[in-house]
DOTIMAR-63899 format. One record per residue (C-alpha): residue number from 1; residue in one letter; x negated, y, z. Coordinates in Angstrom, 3 decimals, always signed. Each point is the difference from the previous one (the first is absolute). Layout:
REM residues N
<atom n="NUM" res="a" X="X" Y="Y" Z="Z"/>
...
This chain:
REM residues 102
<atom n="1" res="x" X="-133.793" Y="+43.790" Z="+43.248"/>
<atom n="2" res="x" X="+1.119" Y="-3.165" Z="+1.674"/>
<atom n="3" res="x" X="-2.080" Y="+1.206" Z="+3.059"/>
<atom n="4" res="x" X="+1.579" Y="+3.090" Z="+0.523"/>
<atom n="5" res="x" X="+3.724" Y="-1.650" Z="-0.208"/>
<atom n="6" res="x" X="-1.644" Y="-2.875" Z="+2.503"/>
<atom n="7" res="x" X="-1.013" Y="+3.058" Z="+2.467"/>
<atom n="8" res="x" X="+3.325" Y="+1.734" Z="-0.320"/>
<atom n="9" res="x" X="+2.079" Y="-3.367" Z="+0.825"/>
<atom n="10" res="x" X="-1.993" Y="-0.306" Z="+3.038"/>
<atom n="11" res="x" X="-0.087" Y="+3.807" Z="+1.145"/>
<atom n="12" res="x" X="+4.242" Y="-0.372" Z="-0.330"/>
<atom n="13" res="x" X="-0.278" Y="-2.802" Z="+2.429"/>
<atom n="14" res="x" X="-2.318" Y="+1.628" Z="+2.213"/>
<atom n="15" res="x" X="+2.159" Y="+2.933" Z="-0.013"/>
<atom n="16" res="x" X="+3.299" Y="-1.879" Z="+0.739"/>
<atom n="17" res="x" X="-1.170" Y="-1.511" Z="+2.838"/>
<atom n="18" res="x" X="-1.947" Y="+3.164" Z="+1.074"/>
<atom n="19" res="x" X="+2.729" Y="+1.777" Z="-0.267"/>
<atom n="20" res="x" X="+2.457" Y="-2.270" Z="+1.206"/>
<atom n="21" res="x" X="-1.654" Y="-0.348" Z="+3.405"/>
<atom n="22" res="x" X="-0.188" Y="+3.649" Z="+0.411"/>
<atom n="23" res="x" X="+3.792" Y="+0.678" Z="-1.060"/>
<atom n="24" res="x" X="+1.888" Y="-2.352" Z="+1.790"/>
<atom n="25" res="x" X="+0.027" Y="+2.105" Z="+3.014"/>
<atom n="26" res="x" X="+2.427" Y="+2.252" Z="-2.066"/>
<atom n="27" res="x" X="+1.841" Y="-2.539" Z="-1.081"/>
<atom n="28" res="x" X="-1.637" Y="-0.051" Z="-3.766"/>
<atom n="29" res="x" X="-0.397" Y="-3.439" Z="-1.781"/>
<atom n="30" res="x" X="-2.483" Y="-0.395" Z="-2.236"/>
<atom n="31" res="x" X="-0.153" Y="-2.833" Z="-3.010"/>
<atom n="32" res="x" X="-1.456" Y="-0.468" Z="-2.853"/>
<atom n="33" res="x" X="+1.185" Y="-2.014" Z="-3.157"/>
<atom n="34" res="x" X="-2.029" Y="-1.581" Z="-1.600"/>
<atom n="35" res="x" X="+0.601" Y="-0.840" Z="-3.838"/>
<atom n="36" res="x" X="-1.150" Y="-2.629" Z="-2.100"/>
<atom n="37" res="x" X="-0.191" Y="+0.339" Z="-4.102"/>
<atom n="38" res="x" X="+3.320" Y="+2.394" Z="-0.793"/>
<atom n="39" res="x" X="+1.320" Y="+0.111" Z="-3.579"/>
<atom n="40" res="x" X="-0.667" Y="+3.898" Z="-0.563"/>
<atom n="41" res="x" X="-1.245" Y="+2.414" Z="-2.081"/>
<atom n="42" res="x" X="-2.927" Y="+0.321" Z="+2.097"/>
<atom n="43" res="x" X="-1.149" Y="-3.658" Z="+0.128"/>
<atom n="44" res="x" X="+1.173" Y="-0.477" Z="-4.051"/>
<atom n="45" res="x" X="-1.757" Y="+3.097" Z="-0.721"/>
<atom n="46" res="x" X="-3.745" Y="-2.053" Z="+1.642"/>
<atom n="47" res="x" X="+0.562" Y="-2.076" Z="-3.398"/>
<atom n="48" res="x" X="-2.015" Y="+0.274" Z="-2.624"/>
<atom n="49" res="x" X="+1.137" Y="-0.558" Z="-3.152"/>
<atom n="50" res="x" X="+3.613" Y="-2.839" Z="-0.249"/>
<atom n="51" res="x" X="+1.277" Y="+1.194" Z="+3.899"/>
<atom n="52" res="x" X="+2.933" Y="-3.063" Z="-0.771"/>
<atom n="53" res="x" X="-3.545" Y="-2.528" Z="+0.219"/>
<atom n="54" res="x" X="-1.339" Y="+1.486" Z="+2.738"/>
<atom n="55" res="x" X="+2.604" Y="-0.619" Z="+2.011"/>
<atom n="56" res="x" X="+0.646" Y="-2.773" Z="-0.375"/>
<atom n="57" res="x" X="-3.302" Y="-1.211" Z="+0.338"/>
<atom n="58" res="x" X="+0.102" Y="+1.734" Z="+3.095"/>
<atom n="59" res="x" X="+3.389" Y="-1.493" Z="+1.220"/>
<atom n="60" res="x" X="-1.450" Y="-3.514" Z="-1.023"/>
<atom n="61" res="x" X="-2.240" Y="-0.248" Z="+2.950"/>
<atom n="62" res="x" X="+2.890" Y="+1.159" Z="+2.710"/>
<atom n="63" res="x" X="+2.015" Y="-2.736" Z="+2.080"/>
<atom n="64" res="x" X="+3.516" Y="+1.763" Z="-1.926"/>
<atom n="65" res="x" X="-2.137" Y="+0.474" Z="-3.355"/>
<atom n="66" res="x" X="+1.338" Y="+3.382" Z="-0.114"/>
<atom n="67" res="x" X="-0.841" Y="+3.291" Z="+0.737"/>
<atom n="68" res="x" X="+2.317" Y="+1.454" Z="+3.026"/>
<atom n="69" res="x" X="+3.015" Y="+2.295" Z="-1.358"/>
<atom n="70" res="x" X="-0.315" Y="+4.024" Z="+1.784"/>
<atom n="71" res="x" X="+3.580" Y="-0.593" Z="+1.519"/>
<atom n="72" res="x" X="-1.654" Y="-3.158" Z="+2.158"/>
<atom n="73" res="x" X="-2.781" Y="+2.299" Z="+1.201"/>
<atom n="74" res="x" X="+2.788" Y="+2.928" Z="+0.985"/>
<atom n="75" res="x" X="+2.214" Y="-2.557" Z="+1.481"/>
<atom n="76" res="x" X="-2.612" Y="-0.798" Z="+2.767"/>
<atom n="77" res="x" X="-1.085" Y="+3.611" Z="+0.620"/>
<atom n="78" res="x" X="+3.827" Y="+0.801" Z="+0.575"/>
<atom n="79" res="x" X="-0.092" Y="-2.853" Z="+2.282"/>
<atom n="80" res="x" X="-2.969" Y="+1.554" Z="+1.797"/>
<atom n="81" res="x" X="+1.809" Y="+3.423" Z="+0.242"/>
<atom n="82" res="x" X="+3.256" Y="-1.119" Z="+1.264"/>
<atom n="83" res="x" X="+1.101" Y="-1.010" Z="+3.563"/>
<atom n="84" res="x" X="-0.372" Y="-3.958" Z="-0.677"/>
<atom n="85" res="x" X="-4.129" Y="+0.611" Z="+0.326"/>
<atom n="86" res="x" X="+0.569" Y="+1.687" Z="+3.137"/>
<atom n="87" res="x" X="-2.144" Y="-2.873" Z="+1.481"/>
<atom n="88" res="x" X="-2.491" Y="+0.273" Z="-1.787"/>
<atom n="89" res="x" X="-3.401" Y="+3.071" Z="+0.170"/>
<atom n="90" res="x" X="-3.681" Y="-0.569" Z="-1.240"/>
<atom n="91" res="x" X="+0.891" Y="-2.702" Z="-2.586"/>
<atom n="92" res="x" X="-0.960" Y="-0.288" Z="-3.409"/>
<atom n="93" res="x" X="+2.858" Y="-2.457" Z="-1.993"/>
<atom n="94" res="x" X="-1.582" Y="-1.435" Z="-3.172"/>
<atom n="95" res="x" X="+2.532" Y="+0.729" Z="-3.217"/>
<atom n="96" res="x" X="-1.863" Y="-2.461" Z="-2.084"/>
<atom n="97" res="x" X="+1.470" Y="-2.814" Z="-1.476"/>
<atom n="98" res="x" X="-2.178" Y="-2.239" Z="+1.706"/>
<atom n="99" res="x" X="-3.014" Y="+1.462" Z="-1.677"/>
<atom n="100" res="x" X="-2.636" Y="-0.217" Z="+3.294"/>
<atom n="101" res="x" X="+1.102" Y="-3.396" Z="+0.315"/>
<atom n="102" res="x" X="-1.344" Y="-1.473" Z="-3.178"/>
């Protein structure tokens, strides 16, 4: 299963630069956040059994030892679809908490 997610995060950032490339002669940016560990219903739901343990275990090996919250995640993609990215086409911005660092 971990495969298949793997291929997926890579085909999105094939795709955004792909695409990016091919769109900016229209004037079309193209990004792609990237999220780290979110507190959802999604991620709880991968638990099995005590979800409250699993996250935290989880949380324990991040740089903020806590999962990210949904509104951090939606903050940056309304950064990326407002005006102040204008600068900005073909770039993936990591929503993680610092997770690929560690």
């Amino acid at each position: 299963m971990l495969g298949l997610y793997g291929a997926s995060k890579a085909a999105v950032a094939a795709l955004t630069r792909t695409w990016a490339a091919e769109l900016a002669p229209r004037g079309i940016r193209i990004n792609t956040a990237v999220p780290g560990p979110t507190e959802t219903p999604g991620v709880v739901g991968l638990a099995s059994g005590d979800s409250a343990a699993w996250v935290d275990q989880v949380a324990s090996g991040l740089p903020f030892g806590r999962l990210l919250r949904p509104e951090e995640v939606a903050a940056t993609v309304l950064f990326l679809a407002s005006e102040q990215s204008s600068g900005m086409t073909g770039s993936e911005l990591l929503v993680d908490g610092g997770s690929t660092i560690v």
